[in-house]
DRENLUMSE-355433 format. One record per atom (N, C-alpha, C): x, z negated, y negated; residue in three letters. Coordinates in steps of 0.1 Angstrom, whole numbers, padded with zeros to 4 digits, always signed. Atoms other than C-alpha are relative to their C-alpha. Example, Ala and Ser with C-alpha at 12.3 -4.5 7.8 and 13.67 -1.06 7.14 Angstrom:
2
+0009+0000+0012ala
+0123-0078+0045ala
+0009+0000-0012ala
-0009+0000+0011ser
+0137-0071+0011ser
-0008-0008-0011ser
This chain:
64
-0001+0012-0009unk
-0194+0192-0087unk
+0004-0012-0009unk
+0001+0010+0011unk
-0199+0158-0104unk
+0020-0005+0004unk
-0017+0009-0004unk
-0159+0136-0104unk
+0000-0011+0010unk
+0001+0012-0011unk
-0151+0116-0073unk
+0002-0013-0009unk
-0006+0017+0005unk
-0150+0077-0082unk
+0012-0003+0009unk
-0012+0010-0003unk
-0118+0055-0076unk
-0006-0007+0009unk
-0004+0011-0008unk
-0120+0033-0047unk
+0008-0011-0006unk
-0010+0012+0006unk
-0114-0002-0067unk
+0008-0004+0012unk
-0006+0001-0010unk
-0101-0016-0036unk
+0011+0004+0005unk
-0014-0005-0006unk
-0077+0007-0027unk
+0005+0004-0011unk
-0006+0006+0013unk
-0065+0007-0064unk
+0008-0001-0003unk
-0008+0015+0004unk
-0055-0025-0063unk
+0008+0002+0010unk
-0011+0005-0013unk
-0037-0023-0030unk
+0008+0014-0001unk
-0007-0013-0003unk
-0018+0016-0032unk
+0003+0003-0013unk
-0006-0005+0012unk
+0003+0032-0060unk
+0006+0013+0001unk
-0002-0017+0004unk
+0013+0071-0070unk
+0016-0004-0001unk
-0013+0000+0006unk
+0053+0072-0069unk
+0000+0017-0006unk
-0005-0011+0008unk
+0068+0098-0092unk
+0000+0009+0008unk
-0003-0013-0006unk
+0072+0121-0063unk
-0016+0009+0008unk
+0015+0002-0001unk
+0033+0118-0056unk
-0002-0006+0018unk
+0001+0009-0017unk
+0040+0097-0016unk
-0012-0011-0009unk
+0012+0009+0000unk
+0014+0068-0018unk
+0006-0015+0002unk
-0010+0008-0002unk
+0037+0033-0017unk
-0016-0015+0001unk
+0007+0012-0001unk
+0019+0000-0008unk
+0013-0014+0008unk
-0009+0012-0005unk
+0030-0040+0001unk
-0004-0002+0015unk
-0004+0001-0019unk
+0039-0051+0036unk
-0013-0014+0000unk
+0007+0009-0001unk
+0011-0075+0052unk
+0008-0011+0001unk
-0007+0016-0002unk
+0018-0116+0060unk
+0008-0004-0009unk
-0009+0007+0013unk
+0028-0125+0027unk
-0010-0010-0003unk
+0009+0008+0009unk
+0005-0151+0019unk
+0005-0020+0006unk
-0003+0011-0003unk
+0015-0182+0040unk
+0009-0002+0011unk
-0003+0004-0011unk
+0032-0202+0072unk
+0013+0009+0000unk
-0011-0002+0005unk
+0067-0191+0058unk
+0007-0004+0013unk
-0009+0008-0006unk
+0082-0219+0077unk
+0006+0010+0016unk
-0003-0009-0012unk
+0079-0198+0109unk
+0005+0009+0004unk
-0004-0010+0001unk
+0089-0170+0100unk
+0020-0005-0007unk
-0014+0002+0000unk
+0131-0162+0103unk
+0001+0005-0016unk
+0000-0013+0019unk
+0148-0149+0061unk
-0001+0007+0004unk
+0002-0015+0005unk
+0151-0119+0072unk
-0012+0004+0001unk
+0006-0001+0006unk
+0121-0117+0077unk
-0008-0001-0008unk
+0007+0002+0009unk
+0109-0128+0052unk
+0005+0010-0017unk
-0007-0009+0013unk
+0131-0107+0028unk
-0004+0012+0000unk
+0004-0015-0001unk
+0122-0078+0047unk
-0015+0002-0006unk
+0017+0003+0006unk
+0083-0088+0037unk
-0002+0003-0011unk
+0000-0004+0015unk
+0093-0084-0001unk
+0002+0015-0006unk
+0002-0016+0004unk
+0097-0048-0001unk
-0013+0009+0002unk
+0009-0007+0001unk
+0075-0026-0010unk
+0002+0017+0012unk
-0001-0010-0004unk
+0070+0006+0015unk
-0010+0012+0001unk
+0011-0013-0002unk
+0052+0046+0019unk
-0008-0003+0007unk
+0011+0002-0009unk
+0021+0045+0034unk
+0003+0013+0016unk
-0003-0008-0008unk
+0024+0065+0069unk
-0005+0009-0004unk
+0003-0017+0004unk
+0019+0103+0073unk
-0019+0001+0004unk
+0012+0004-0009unk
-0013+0092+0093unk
-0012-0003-0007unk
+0006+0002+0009unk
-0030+0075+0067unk
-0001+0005-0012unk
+0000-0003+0008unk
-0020+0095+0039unk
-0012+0009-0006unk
+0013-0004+0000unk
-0052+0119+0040unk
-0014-0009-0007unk
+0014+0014+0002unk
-0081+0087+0041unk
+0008-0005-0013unk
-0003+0005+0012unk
-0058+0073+0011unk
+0000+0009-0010unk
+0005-0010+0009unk
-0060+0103-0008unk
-0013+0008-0007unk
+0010-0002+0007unk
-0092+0107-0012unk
-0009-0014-0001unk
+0008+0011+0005unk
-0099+0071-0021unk
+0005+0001-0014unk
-0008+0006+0015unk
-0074+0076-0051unk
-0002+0019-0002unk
+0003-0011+0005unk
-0088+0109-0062unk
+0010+0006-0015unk
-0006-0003+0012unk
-0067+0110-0100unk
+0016-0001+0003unk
């Protein structure tokens, strides 16, 4: 059986932690700040695991 390709796309947006979970960034980071309270906005800067839900469909976009 030929090697699955990489999903560029999901790539760029998902990352492999050391433990092999799937970690990606929180949406609404891009603008209209003002609106938003700090904490939320602090909370916005962390990075978090992808759910258990999605973990499957992201696993076989990121085959390696």
């Amino acid at each position: 059986m030929p090697k699955m390709k990489t999903k560029s796309s999901a790539a760029k947006r998902f990352k492999k932690t050391g433990t092999g979970r799937i970690k990606r960034e929180k949406a609404f980071r891009t603008h209209k700040f003002t609106m938003m309270s700090p904490k939320r906005r602090r909370q916005l800067r962390k990075a978090t695991l992808i759910s258990d839900s999605d973990m499957k469909s992201v696993r076989r976009m990121l085959p390696n």
